[in-house]
Backbone bond lengths (Angstrom), bond angles and torsions (degrees), N, CA, C in turn:
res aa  C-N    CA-C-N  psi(-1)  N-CA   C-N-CA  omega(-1)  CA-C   N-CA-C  phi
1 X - - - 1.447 - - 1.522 108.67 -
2 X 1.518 113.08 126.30 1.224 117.56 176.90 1.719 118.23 -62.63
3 X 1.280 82.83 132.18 2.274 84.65 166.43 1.428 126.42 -107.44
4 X 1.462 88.28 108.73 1.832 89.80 173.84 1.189 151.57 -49.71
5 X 1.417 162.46 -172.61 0.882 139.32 108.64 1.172 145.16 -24.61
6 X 1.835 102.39 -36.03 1.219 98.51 -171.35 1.669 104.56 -113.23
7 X 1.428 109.83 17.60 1.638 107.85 137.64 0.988 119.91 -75.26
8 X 1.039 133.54 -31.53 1.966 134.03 -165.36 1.906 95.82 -70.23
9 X 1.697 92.03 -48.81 1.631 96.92 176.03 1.735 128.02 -35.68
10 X 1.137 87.35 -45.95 1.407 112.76 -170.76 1.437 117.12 -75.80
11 X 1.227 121.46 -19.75 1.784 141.82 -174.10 1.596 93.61 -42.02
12 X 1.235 98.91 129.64 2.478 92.02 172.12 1.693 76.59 -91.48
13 X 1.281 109.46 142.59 1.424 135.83 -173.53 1.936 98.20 -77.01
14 X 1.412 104.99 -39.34 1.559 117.74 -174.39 1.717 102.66 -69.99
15 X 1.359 114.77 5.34 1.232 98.25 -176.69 1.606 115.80 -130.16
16 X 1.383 97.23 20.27 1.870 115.31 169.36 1.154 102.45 -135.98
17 X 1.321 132.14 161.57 1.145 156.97 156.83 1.519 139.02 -118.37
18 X 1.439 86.21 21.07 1.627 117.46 -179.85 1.612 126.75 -105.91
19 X 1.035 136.39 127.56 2.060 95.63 179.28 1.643 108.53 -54.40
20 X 1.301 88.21 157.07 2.147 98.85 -175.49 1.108 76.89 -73.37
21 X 1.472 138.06 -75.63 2.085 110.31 -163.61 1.179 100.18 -32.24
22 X 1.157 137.80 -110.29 1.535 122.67 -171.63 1.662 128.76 17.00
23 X 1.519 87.63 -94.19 1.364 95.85 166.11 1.737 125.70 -49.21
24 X 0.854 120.78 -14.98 1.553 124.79 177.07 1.360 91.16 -74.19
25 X 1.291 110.08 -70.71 1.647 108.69 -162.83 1.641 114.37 -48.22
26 X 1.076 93.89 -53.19 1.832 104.34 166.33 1.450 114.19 -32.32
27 X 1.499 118.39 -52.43 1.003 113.96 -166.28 1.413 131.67 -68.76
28 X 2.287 91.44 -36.24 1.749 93.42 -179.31 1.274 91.19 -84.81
29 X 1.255 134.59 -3.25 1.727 106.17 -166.50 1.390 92.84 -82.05
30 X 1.714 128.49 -41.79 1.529 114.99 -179.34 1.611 102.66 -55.50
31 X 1.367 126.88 -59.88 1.217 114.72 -176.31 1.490 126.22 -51.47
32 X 1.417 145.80 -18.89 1.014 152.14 136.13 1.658 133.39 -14.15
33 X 1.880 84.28 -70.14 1.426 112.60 159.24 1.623 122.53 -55.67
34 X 1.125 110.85 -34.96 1.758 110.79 -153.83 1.643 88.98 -85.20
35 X 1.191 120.39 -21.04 1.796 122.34 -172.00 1.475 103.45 -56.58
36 X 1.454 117.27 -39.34 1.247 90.79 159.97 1.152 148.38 -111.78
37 X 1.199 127.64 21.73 1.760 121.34 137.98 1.511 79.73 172.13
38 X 1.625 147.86 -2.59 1.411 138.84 -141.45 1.266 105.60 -96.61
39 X 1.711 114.04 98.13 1.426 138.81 -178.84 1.354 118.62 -47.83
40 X 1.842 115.32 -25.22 1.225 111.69 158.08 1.532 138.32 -82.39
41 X 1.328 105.50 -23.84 1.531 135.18 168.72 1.577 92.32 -51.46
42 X 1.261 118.26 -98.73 1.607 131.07 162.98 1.174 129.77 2.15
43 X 1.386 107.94 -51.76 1.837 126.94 154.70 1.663 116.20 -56.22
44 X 1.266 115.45 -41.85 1.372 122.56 161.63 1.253 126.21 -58.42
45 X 0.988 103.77 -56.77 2.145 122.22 163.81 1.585 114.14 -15.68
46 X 1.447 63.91 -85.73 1.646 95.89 -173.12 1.812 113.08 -56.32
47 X 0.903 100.72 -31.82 1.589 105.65 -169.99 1.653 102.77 -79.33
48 X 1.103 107.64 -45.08 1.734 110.75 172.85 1.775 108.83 -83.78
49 X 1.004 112.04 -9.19 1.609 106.76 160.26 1.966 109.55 -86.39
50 X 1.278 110.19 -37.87 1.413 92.83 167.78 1.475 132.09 -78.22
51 X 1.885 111.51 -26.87 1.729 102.25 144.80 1.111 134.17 -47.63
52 X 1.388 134.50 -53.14 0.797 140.33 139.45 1.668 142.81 -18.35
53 X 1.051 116.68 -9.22 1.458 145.91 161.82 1.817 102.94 51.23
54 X 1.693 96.86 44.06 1.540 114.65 163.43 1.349 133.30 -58.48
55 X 1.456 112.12 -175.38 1.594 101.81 -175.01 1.516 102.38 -155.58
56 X 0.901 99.85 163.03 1.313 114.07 162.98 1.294 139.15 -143.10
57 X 1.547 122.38 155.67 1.239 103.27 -160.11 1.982 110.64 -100.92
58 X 1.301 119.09 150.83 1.634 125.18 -176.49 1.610 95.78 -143.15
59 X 1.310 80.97 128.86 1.760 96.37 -173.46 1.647 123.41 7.52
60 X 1.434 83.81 73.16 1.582 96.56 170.39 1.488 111.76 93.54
61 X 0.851 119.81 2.90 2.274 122.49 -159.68 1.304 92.60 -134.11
62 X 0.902 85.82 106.82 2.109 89.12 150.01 1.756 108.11 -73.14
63 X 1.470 114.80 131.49 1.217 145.04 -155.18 1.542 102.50 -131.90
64 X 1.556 132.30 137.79 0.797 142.35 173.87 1.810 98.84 -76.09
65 X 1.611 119.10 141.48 1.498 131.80 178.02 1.691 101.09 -66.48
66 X 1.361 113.06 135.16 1.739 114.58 160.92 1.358 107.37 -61.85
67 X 1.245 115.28 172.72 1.160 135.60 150.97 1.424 128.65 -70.90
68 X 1.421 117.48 129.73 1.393 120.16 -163.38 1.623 137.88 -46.95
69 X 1.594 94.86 -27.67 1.472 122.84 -156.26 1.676 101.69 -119.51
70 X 1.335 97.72 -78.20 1.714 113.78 163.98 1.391 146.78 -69.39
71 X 1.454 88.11 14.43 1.836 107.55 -159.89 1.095 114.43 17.18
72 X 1.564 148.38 41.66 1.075 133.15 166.62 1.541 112.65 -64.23
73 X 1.225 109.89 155.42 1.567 119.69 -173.38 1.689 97.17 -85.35
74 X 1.421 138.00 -27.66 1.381 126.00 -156.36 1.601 83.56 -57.32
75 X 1.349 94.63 167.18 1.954 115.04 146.01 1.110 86.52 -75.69
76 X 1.831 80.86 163.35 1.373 112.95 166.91 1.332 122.74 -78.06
77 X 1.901 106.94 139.96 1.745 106.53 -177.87 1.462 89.84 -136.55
78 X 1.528 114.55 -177.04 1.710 115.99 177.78 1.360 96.58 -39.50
79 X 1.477 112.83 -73.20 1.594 119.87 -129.54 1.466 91.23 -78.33
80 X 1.552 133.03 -38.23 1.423 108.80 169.27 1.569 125.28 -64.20
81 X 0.834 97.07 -13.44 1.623 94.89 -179.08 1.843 103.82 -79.36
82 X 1.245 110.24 -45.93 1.649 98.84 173.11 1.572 114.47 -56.94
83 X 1.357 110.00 -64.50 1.797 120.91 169.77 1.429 90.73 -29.99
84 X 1.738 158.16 -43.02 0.982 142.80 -155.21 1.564 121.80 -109.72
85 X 1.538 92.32 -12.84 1.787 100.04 151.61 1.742 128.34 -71.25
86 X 1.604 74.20 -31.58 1.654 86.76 -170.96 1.680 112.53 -66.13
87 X 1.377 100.88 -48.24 1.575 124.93 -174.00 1.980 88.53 -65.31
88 X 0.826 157.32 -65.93 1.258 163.24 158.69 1.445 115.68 -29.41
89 X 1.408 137.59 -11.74 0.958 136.69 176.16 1.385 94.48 -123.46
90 X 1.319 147.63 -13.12 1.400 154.98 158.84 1.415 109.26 -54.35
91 X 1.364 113.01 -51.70 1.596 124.11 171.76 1.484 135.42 -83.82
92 X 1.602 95.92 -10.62 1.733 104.69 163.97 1.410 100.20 -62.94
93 X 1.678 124.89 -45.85 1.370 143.27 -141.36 1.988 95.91 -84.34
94 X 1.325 100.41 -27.96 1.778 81.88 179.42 1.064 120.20 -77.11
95 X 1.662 77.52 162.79 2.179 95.56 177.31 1.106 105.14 -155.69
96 X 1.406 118.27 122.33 1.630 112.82 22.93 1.374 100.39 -79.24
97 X 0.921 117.82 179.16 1.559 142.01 168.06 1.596 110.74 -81.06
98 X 1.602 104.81 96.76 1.661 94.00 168.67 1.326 122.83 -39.99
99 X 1.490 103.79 144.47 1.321 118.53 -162.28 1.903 93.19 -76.11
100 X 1.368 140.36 -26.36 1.431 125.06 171.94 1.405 111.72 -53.85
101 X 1.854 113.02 -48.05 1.050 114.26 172.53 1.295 144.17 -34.21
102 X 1.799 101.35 -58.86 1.432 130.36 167.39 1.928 105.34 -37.33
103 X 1.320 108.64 -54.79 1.286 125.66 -151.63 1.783 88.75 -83.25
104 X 1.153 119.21 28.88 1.954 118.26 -178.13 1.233 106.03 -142.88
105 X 1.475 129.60 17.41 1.676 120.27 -173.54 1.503 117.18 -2.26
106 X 1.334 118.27 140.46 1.077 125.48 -173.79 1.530 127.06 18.18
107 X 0.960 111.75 39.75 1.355 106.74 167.12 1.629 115.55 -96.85
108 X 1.520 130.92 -45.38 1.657 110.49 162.00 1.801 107.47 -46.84
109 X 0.941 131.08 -54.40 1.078 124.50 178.97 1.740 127.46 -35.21
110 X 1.119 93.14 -25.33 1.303 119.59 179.12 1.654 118.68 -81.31
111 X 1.490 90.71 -40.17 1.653 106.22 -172.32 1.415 105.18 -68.54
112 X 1.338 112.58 -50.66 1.216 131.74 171.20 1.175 118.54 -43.92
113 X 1.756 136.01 -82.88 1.435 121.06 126.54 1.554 126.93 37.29
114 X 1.095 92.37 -85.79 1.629 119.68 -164.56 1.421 85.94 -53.41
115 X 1.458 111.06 -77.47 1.464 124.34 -151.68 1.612 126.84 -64.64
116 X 1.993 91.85 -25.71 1.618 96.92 178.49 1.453 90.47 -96.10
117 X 1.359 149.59 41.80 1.515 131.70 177.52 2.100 90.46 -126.93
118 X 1.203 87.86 -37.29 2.259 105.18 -172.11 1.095 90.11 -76.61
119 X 1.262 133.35 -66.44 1.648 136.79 -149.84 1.340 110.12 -96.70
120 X 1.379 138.18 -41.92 1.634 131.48 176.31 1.616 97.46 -116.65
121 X 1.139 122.55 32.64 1.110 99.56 170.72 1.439 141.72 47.10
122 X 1.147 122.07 21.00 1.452 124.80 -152.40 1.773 104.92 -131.75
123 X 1.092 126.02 130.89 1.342 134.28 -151.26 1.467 114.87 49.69
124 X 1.461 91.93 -179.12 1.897 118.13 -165.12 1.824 90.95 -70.12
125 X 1.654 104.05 164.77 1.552 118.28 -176.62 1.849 86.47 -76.75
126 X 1.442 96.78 126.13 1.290 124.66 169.36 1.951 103.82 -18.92
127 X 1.528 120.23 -67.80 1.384 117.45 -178.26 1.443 107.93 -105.51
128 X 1.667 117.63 144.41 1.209 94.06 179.03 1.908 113.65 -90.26
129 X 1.308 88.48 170.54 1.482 103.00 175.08 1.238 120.65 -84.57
130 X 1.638 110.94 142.08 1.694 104.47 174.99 1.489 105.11 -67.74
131 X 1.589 106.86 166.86 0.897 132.71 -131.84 1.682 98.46 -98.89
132 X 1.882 141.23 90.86 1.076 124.40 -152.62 1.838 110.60 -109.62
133 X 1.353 91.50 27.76 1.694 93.64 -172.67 1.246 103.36 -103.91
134 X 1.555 97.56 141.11 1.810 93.90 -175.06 1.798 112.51 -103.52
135 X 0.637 112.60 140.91 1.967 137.47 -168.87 1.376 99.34 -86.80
């Protein structure tokens, strides 16, 4: 799914902790990636489309995005977005490994990623970025 401009517009600033350039780039480069089938890419996507307090469209309606982990329908705010790290690192941790799970390679891994790099700040942006420095 393509990202607009006027998704990036729309970003609540209170709900990254990254610069939005950053996070923009993050986002189409996972979306880029995930086009072709890459379950971790996808996990990235999606996870910065629900910070992002994105949408999507279902027969005809633009629809607010679930949540990655918990599918909750709210948008994203602070405190869901932590509740959704947490719930995401709860489900890296099971075993066995639901079998939907199994069938998504790296994609919690991804969520996780996503969420501890946007939201605590802590490690590198989940995918890296091409390379924009000139030699």
């Amino acid at each position: 799914m393509e990202v607009t401009a006027a998704d990036i517009a729309r970003i609540p600033r209170t709900n990254l902790r990254v610069p939005v350039e950053e996070f923009a780039q993050v986002w189409v480069e996972a979306g880029r990636r995930s086009a072709g089938g890459d379950w971790y890419a996808a996990g990235v996507a999606m996870t910065c489309r629900w910070m992002a307090r994105g949408t999507v469209e279902l027969n005809g309606r633009h629809t607010p995005v679930w949540a990655p982990v918990t599918n909750r329908s709210a948008r994203a705010y602070e405190e869901l977005i932590e509740a959704e790290l947490l719930a995401a690192e709860k489900l890296a941790l099971r075993r066995p490994v639901p079998a939907w799970l199994a069938a998504r390679p790296g994609w919690c891994e991804a969520v996780c990623a996503t969420l501890r790099w946007a939201w605590r700040r802590s490690g590198p942006p989940p995918v890296p970025l091409p390379d924009t420095a000139t030699h």
